[in-house]
C-alpha positions in Angstrom: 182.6 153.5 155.1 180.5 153.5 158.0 180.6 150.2 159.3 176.6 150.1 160.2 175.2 146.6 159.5 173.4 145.9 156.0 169.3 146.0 157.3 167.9 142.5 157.8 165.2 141.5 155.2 162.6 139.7 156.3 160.0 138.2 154.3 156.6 136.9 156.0 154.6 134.3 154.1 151.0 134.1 155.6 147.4 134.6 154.4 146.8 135.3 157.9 146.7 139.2 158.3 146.7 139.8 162.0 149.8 137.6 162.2 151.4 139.3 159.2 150.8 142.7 161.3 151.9 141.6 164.7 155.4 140.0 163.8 156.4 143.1 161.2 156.0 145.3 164.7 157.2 143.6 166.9 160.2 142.7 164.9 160.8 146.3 164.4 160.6 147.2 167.9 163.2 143.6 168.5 165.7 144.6 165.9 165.2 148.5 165.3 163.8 150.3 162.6 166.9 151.1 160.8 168.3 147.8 160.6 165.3 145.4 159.3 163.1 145.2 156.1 159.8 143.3 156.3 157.5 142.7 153.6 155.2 139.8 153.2 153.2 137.5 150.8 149.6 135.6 151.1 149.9 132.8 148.7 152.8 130.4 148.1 152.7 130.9 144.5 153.5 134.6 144.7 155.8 133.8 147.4 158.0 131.0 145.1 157.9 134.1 142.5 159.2 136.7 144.1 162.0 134.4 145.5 163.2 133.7 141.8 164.1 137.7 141.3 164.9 138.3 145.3 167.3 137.8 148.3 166.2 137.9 151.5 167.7 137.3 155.2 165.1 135.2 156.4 161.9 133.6 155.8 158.9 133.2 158.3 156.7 130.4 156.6 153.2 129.2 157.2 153.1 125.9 155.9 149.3 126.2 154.4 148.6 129.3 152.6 146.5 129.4 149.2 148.8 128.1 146.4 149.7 125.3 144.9 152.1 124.1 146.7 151.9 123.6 150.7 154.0 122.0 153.8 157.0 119.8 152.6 156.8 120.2 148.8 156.7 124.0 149.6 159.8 124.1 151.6 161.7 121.7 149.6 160.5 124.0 146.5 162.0 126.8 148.0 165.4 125.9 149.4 165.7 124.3 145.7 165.5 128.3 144.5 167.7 129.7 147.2 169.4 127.0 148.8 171.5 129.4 151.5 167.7 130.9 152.2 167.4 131.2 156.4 163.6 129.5 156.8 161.6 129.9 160.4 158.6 127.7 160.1 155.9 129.1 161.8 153.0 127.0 161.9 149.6 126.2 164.1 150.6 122.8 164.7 153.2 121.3 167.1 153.6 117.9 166.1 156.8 116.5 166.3 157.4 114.3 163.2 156.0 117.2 160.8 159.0 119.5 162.7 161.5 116.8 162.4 161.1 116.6 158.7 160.7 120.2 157.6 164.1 120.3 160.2 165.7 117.8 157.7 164.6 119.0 155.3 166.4 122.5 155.7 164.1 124.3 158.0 166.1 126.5 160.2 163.6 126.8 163.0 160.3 125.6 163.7 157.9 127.5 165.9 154.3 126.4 166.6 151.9 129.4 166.7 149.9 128.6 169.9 153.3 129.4 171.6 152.5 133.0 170.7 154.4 135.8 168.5 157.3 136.1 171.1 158.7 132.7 170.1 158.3 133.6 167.0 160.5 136.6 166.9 163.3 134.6 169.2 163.7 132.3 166.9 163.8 134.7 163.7 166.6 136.8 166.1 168.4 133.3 166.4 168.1 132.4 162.9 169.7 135.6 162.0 172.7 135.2 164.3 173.5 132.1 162.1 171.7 129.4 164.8 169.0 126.9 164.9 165.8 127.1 166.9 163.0 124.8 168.2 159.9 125.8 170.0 160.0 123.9 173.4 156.7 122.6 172.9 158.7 120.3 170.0 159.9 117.3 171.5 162.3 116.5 168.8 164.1 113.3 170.0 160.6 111.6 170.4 160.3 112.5 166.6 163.8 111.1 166.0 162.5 107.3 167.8 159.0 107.7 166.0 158.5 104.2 164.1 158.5 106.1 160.6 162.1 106.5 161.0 162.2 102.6 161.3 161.2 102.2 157.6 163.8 101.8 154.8 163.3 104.6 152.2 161.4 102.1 150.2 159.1 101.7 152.4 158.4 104.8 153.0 158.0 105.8 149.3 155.4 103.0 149.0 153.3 104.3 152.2 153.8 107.4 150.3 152.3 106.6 147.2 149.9 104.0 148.5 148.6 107.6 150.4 148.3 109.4 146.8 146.2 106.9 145.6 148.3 105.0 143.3 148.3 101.4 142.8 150.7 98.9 143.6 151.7 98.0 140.2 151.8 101.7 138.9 154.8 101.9 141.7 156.1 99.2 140.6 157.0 100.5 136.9 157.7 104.2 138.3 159.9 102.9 140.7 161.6 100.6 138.3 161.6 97.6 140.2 159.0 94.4 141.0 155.5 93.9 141.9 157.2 91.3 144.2 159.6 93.9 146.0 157.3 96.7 146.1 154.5 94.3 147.6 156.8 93.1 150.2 157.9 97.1 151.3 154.0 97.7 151.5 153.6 94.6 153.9 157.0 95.0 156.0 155.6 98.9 156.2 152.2 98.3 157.9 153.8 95.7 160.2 156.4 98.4 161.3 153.8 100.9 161.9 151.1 98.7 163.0 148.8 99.1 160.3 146.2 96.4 159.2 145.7 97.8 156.1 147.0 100.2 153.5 143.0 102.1 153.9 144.7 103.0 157.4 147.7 104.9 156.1 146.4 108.2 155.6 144.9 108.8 158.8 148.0 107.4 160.1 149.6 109.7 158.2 147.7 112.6 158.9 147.8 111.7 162.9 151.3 112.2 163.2 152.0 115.2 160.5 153.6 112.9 158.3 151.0 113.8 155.4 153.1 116.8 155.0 155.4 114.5 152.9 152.4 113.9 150.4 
């Protein structure tokens, strides 16, 4: 036996071709030709196939490629495949609650891509080591206080669905319990969050990268 390290594999899902180009090379130049794979995907359904027939190290995902399925569903849709799966989110936004999420959610690192390639590639080489990363633009433990967090998790589903388009009463039976209870989650919700209506809660939603939850 030789002893030489199995070769990271490294899979990049963007549509976004100049990215796809510039991490692949500089990645090779980080961690050495010999000891990384990098191939990539430009569409989350091809990306959730391949995944059902393949292992890889790590995962750089951009959370809105062509596909079905985009942001949280995505993510959630993936670690749901390959649970152990290393995921570096690397995305043109840096808004806190959408980072704090996809962090609970099972992220491994979030990087914003208006803090350039470089961060990028840190936090892949921390990811690898077994650690977690955050871009610095993130401020996290704002995310943590945000007044989402202050809604029960029926609350939140309601704001959620209200969001989709469905109706109260529709919740209601789907969530198997009252018109009474769910109306009161929708009302203790907008108070919490300072809404005067539910025709608000998208925006809201949208505003603070929470829609990635929809």
């Amino acid at each position: 036996m030789s002893g030489r390290p199995l070769p990271a594999s490294i899979l990049i899902a963007d549509d976004h071709p100049i990215i796809v180009v510039a991490l692949t090379e500089m990645l090779k130049s980080a961690l050495g030709q010999d000891l990384i794979f990098v191939d990539s995907v430009t569409d989350s359904d091809k990306l959730l196939t391949r995944l059902q027939s393949e292992s890889w190290s790590c995962l750089v995902l951009d959370l809105r490629m062509p596909g079905r399925l985009i942001s949280a569903p995505l993510l959630q849709t993936i670690l749901a495949q390959q649970p152990g799966l290393q995921v570096v989110i690397y995305t043109g936004t840096e808004q806190p609650c959408l980072a704090h999420i996809l962090m609970e959610l099972g992220a491994r690192a979030f990087v914003s891509k208006a803090s350039g390639p470089q961060i990028a590639i840190d936090a892949i080489k921390t990811v690898i080591a077994g650690g977690r990363y955050v871009d610095a633009t993130i401020d996290l433990d704002a995310a943590s206080k945000h007044p989402w967090h202050q809604l029960t998790a029926g609350e939140r589903g309601v704001l959620i669905a209200l969001a989709r388009g469905e109706n109260l009463q529709a919740i209601a039976i789907d969530s198997n319990r009252s018109y009474k209870t769910v109306t009161a989650h929708k009302y203790n919700a907008l108070r919490k969050l300072g809404l005067r209506s539910k025709d608000e809660i998208g925006h809201y939603l949208a505003h603070h990268g929470i829609d990635c939850l929809l």
